[in-house]
DSSP file (Angstrom, degrees, kcal/mol; ACC not computed):
  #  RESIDUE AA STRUCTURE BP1 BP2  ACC     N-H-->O    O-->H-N    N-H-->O    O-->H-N    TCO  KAPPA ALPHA  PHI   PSI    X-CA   Y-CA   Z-CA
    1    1 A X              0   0    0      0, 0.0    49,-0.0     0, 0.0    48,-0.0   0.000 360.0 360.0 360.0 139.0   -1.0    2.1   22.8
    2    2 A X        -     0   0    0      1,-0.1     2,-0.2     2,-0.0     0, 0.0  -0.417 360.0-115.3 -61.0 158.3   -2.3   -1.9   21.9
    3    3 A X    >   -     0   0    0      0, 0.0     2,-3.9     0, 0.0     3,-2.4  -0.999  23.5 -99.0-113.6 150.9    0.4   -4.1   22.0
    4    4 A X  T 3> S+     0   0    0      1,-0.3     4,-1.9    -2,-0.2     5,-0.1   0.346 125.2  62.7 -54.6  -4.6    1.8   -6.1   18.8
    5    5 A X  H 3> S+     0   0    0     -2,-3.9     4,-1.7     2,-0.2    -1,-0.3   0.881 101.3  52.2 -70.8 -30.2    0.0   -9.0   19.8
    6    6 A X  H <4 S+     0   0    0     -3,-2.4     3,-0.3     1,-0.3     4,-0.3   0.953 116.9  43.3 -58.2 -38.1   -3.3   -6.7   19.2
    7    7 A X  H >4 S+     0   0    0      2,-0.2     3,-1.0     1,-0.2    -1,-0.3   0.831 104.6  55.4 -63.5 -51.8   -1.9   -6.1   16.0
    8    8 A X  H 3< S+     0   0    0     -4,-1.9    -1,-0.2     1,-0.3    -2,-0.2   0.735 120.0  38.7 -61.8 -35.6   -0.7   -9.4   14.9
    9    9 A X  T 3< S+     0   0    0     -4,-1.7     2,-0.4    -3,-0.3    -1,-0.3   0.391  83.8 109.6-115.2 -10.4   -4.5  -10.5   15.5
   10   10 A X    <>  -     0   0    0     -3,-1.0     4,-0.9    -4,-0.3     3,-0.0  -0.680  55.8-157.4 -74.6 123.5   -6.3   -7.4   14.3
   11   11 A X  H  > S+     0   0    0     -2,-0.4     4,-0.6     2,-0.2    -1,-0.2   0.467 100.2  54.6 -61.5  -8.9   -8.2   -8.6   10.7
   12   12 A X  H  > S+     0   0    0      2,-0.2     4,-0.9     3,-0.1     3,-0.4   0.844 110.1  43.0 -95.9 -45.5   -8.1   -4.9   10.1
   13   13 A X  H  > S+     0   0    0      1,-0.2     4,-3.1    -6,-0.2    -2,-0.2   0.784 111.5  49.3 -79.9 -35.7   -4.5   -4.8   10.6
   14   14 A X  H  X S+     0   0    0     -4,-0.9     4,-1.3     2,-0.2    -1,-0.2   0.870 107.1  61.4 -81.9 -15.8   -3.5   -7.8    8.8
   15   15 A X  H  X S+     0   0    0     -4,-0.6     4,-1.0    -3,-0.4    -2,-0.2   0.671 103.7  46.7  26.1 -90.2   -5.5   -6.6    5.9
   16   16 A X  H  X S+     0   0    0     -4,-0.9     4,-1.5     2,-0.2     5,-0.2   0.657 108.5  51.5 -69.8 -44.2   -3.7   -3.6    5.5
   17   17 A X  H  X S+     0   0    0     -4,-3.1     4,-3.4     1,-0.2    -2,-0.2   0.943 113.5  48.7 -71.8 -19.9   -0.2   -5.1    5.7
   18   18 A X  H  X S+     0   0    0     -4,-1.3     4,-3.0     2,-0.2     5,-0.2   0.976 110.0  56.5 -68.3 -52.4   -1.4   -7.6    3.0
   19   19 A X  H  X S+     0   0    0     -4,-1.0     4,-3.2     2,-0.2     5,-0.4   0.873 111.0  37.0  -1.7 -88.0   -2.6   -4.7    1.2
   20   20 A X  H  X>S+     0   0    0     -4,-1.5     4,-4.8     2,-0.2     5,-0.6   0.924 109.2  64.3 -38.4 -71.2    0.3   -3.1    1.1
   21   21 A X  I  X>S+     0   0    0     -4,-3.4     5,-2.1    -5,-0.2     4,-1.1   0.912 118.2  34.1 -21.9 -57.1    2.5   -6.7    0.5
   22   22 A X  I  <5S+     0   0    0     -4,-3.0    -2,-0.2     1,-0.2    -1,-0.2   0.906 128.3  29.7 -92.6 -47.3    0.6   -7.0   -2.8
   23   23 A X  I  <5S+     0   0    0     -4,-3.2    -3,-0.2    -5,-0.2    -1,-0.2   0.596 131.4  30.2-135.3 -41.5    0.0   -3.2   -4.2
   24   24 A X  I  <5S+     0   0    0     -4,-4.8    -3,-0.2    -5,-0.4    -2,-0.2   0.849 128.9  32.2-127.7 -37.6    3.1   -1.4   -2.8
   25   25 A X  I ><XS+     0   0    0     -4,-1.1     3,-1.8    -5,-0.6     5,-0.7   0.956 117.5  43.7 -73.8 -75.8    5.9   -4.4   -2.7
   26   26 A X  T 3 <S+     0   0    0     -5,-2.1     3,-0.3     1,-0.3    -3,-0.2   0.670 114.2  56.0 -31.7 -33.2    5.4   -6.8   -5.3
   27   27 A X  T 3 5S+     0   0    0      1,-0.2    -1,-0.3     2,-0.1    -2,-0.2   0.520 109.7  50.9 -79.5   1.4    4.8   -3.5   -7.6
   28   28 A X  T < 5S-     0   0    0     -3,-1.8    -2,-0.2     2,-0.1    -1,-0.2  -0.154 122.2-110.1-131.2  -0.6    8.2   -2.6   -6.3
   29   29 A X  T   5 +     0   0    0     -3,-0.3     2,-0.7     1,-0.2    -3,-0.2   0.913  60.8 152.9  43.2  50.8    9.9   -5.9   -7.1
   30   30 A X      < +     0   0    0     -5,-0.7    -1,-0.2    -9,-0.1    -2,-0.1  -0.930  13.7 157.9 -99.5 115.3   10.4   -7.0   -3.8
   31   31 A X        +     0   0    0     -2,-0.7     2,-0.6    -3,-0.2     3,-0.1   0.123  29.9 114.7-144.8  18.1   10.4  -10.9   -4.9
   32   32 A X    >>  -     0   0    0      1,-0.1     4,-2.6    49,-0.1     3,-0.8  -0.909  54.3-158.7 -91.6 113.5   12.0  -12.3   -2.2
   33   33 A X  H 3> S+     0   0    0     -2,-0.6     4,-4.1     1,-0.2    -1,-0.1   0.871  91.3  52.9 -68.6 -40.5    9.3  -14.5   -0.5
   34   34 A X  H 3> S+     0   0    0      2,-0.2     4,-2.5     3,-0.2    -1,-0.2   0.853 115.3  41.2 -55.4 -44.6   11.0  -14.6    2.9
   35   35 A X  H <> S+     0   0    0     -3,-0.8     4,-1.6     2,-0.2     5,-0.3   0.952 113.6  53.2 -69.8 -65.8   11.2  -10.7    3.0
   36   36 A X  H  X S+     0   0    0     -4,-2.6     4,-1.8     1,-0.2    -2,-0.2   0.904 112.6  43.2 -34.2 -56.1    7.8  -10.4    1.6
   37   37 A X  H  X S+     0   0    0     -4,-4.1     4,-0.9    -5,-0.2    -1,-0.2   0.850 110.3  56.9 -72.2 -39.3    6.5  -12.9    4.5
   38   38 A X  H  < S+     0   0    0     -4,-2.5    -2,-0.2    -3,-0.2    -1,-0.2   0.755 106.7  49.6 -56.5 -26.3    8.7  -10.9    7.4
   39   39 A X  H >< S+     0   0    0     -4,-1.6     3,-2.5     1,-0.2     5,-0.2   0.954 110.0  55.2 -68.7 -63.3    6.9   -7.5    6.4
   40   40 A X  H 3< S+     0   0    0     -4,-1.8    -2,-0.2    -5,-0.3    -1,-0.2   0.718 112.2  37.4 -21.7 -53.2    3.6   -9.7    6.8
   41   41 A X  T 3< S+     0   0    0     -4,-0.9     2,-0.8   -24,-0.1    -1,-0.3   0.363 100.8  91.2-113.0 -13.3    4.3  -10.9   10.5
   42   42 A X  S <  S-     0   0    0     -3,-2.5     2,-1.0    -4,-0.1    61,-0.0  -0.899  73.8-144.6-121.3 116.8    5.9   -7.2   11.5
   43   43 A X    >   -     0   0    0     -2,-0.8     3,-1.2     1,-0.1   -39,-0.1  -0.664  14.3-168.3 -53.4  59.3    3.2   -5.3   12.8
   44   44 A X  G >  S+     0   0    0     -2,-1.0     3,-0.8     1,-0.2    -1,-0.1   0.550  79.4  67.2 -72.1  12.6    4.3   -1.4   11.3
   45   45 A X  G >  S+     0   0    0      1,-0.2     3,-1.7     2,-0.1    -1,-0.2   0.974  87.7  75.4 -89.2 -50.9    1.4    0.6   13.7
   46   46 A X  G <  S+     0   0    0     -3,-1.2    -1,-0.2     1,-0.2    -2,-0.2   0.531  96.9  37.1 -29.2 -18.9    3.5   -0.5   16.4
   47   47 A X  G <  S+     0   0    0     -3,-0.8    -1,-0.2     1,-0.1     2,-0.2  -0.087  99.2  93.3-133.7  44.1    6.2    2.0   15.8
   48   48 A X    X   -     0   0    0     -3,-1.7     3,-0.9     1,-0.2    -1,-0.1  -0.649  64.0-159.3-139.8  94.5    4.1    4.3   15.0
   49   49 A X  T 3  S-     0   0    0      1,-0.3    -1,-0.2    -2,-0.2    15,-0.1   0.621  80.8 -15.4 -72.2 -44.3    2.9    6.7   17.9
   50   50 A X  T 3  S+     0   0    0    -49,-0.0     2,-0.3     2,-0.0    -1,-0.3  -0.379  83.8 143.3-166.7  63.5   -0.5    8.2   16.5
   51   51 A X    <   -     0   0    0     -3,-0.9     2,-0.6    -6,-0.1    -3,-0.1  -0.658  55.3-113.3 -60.3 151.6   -0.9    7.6   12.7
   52   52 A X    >   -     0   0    0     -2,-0.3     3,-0.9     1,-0.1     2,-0.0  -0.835  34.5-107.2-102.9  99.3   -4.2    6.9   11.3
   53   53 A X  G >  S+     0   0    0     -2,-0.6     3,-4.3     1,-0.3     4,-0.3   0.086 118.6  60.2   9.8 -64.2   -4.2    3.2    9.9
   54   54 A X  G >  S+     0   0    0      1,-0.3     3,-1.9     2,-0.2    -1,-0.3   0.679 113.1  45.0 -30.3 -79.4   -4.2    4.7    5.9
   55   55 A X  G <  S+     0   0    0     -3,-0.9     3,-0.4     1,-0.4    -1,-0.3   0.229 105.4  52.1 -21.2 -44.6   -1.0    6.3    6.9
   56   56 A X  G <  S+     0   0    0     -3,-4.3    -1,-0.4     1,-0.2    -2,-0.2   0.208 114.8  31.0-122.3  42.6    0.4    4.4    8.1
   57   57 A X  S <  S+     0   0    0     -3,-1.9     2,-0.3    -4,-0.3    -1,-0.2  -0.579 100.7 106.0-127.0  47.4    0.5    0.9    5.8
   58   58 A X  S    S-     0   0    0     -3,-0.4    18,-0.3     2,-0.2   -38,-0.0  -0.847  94.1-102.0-126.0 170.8    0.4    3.6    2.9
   59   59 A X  S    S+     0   0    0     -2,-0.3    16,-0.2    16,-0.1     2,-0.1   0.336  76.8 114.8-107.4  49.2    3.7    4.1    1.2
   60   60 A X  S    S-     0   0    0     -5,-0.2    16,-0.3     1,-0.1    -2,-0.2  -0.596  75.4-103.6 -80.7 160.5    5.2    7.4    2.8
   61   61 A X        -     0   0    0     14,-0.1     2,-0.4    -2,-0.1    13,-0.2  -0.538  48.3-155.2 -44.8 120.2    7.8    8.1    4.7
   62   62 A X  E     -A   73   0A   0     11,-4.7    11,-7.5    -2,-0.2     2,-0.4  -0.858   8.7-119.8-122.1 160.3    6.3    8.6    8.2
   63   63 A X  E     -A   72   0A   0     -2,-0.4     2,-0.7     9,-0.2     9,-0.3  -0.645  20.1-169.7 -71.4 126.9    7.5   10.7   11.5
   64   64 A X  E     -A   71   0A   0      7,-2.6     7,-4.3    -2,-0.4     2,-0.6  -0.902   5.8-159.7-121.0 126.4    8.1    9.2   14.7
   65   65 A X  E     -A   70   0A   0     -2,-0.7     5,-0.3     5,-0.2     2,-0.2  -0.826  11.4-166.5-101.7 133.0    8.5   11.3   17.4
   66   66 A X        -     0   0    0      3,-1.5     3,-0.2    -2,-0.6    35,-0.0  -0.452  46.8 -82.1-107.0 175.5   10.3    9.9   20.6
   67   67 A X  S    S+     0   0    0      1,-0.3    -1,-0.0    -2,-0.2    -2,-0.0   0.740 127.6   0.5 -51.3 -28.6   10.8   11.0   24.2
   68   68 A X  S    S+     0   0    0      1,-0.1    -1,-0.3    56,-0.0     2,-0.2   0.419 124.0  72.5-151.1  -1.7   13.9   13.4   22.9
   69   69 A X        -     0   0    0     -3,-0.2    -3,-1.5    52,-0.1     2,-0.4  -0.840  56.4-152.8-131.9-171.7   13.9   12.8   19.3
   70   70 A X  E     +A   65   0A   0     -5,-0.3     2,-0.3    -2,-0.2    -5,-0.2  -0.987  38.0 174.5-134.7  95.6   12.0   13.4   15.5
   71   71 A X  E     -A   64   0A   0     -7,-4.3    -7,-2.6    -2,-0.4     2,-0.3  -0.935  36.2-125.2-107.0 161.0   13.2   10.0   13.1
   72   72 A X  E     -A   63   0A   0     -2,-0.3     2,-0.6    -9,-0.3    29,-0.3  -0.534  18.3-150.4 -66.7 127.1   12.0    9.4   10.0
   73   73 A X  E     -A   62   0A   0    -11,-7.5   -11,-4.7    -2,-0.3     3,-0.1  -0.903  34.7-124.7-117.3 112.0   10.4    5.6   10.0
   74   74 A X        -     0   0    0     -2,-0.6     2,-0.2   -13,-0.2   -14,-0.1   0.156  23.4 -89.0 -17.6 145.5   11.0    4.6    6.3
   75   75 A X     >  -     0   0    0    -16,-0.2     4,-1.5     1,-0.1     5,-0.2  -0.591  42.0-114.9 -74.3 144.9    8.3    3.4    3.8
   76   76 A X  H  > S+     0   0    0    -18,-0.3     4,-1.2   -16,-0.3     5,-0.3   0.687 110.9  59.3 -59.4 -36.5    8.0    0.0    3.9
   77   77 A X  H >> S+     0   0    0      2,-0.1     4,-2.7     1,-0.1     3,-0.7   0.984 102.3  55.6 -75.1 -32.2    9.3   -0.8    0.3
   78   78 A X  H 3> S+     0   0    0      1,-0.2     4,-0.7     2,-0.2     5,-0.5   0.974 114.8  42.0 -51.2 -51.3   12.8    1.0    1.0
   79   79 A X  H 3X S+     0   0    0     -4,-1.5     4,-0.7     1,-0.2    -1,-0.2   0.889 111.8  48.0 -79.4 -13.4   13.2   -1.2    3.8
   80   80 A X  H <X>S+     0   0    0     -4,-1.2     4,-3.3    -3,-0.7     5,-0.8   0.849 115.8  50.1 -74.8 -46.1   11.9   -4.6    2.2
   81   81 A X  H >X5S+     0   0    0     -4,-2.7     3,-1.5    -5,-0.3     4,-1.0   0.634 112.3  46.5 -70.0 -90.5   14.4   -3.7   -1.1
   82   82 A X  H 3X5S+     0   0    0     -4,-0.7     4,-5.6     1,-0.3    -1,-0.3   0.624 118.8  41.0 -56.5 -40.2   17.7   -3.1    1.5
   83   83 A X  H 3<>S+     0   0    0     -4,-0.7     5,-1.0    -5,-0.5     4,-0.5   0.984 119.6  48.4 -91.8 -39.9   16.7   -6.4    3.4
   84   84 A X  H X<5S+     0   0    0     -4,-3.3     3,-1.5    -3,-1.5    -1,-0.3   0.991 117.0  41.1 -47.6 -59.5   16.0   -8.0   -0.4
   85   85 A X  H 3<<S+     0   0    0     -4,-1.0    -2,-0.2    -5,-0.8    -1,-0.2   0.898 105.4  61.3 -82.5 -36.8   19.2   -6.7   -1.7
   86   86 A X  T 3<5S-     0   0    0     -4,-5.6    -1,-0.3    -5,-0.3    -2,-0.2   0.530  93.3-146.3 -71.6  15.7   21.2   -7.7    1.6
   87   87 A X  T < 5 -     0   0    0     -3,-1.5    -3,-0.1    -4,-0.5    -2,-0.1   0.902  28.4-168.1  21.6  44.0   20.1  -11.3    0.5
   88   88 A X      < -     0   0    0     -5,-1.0     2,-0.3     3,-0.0    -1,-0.1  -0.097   5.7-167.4 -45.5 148.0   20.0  -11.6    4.5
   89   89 A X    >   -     0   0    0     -3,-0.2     3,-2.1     1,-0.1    24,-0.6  -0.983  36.7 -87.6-154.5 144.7   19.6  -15.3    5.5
   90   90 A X  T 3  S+     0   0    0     -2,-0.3    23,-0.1    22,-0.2    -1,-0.1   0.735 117.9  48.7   9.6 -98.0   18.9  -17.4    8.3
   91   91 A X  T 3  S+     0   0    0     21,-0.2    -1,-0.2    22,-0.1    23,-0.1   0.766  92.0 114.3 -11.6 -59.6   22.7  -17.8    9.9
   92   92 A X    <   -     0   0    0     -3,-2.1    21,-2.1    19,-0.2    22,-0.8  -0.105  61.7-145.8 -44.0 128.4   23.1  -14.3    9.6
   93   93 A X  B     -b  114   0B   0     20,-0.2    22,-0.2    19,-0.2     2,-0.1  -0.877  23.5-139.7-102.2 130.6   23.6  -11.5   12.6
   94   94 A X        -     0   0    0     20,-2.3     2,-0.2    -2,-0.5    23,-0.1  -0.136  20.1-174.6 -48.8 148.1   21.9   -8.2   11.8
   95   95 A X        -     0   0    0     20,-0.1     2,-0.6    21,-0.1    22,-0.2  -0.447   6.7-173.7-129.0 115.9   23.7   -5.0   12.7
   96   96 A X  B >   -c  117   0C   0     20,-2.5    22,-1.4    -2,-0.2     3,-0.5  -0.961  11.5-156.2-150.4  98.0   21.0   -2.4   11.7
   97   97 A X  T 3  S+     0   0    0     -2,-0.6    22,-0.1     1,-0.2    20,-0.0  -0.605  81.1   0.1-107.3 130.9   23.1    1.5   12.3
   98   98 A X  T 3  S-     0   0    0     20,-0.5    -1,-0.2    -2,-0.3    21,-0.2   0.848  80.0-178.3  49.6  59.9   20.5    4.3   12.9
   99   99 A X    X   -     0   0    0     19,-0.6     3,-1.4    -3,-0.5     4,-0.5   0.159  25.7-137.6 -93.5  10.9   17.3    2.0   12.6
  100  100 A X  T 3  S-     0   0    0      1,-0.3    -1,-0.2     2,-0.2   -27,-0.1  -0.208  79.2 -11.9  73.2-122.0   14.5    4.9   13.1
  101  101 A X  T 3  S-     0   0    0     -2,-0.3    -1,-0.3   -29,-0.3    -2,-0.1   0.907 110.1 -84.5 -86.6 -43.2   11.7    3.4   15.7
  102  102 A X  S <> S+     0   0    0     -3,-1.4     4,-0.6   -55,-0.1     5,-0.2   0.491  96.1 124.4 138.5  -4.2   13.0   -0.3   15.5
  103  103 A X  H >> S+     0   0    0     -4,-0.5     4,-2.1     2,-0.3     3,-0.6   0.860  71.5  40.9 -88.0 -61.0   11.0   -1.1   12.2
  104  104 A X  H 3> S+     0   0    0     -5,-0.3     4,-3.6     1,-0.3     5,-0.4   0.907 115.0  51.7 -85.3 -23.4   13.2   -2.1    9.9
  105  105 A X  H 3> S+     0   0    0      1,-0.3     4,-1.8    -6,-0.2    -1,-0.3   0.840 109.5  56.8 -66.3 -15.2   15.2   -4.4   12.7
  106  106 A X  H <X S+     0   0    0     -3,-0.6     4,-0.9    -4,-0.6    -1,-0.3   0.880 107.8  42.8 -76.7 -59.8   11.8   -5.8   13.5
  107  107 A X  H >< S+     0   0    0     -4,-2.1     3,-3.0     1,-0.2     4,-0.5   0.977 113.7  55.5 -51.4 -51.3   11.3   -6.9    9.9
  108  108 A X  H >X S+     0   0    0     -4,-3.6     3,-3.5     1,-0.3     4,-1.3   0.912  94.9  70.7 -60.8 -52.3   15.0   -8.1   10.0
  109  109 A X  H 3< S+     0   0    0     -4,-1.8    -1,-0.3    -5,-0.4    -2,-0.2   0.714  93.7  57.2 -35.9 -31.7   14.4  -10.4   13.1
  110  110 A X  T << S+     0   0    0     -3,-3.0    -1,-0.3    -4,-0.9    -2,-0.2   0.615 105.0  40.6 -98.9   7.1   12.7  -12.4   11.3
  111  111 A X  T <4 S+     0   0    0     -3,-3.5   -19,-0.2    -4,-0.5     2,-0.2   0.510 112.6  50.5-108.2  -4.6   15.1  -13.5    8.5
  112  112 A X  S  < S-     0   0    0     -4,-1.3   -22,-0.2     1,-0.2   -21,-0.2  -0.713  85.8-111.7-142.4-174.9   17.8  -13.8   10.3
  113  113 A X  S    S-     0   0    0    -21,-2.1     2,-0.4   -24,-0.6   -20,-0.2   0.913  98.3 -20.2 -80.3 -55.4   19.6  -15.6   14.1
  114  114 A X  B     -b   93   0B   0    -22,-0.8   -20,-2.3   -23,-0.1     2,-0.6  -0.862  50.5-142.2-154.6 170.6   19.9  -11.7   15.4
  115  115 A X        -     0   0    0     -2,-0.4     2,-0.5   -22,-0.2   -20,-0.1  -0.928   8.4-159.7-135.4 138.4   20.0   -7.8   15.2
  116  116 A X        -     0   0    0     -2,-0.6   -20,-2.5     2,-0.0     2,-0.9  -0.956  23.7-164.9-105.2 102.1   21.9   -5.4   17.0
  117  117 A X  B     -c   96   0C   0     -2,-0.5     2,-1.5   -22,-0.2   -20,-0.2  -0.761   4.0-161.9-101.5  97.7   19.5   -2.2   16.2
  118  118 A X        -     0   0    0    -22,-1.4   -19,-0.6    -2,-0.9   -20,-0.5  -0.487   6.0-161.3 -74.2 109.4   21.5    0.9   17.1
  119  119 A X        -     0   0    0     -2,-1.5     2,-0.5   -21,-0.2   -18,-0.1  -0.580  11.4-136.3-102.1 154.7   19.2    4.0   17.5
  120  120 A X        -     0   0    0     -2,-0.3     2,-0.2   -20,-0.1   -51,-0.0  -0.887  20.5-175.8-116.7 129.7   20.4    7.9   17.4
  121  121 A X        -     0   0    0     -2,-0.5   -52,-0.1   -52,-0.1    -2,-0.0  -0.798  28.7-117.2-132.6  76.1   18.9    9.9   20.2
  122  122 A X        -     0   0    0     -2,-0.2     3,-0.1     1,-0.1    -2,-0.0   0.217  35.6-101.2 -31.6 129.5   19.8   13.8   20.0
  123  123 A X        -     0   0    0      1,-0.1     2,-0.4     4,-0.1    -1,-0.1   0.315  37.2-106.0 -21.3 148.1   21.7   15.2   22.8
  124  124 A X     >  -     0   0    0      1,-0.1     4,-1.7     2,-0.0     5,-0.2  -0.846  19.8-122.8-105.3 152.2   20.0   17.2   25.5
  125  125 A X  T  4 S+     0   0    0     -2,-0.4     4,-0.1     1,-0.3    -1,-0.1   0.629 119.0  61.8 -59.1 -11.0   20.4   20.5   25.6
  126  126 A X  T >> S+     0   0    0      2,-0.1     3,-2.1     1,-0.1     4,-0.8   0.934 110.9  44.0 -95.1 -73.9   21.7   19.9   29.2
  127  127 A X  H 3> S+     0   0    0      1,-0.2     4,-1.0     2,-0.2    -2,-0.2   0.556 105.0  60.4 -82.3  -0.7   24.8   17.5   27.3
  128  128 A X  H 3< S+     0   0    0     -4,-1.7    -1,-0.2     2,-0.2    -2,-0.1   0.738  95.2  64.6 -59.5 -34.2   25.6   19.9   24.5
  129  129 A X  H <4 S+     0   0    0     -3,-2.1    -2,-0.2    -5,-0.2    -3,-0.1   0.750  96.8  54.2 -41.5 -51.4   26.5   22.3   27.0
  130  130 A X  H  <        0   0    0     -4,-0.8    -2,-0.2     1,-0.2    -1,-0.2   0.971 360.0 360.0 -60.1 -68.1   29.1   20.3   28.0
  131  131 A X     <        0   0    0     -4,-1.0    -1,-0.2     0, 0.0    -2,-0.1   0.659 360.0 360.0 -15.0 360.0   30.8   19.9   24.4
């Protein structure tokens, strides 16, 4: 998999997140400039193991699957309107509870001093046992 620098630099890639910014946020009343511009900068094919571009700046709900789990990586406006509506600021520390791939704590990073992104990993069948 490229990594986000590939992304950050892609004209294809930046494109599509503007794309998106303008068509899928801004129609969505996401009008916070600062949010608007962190979406911009956060590179979402990075937490996204093998979508195909459309897909994945398009505004579905997408899968990510990880070494031991299935999360849901939110649509990009659901997570611009939480970070919009938590009128998150500078100053602020992040705590970001069941944060999917890393997505939205990526977005978050940038609006704020820091994030604690707690991620939910299903048991192994090995430690269920145990229970």
């Amino acid at each position: 998999m490229p990594s986000a620098s590939h992304y950050l630099s892609s004209p294809r890639s930046v494109e599509l997140r503007r794309n998106m910014v303008d068509r899928q946020l801004r129609t969505f009343d996401i009008t916070n400039d600062d949010v608007l511009d962190a979406v911009l900068r956060t590179p979402r094919e990075a937490f996204v193991s093998s979508e195909p571009d459309s897909l994945v700046y398009s505004d579905a709900s997408l899968v990510v699957k990880g070494a031991q789990t299935v999360r849901p990586l939110l649509a990009p406006m659901f997570v611009a309107r939480a970070l919009q509506l938590a009128e998150v600021a500078p100053g602020d520390r992040v705590l970001d509870v069941a944060g999917g791939a890393g997505y939205s704590a990526a977005i978050a990073s940038h609006l704020c001093q820091s994030v604690v992104c707690l991620l939910y990993t299903s048991p192994s069948p090995r430690d269920r046992q145990k229970s």
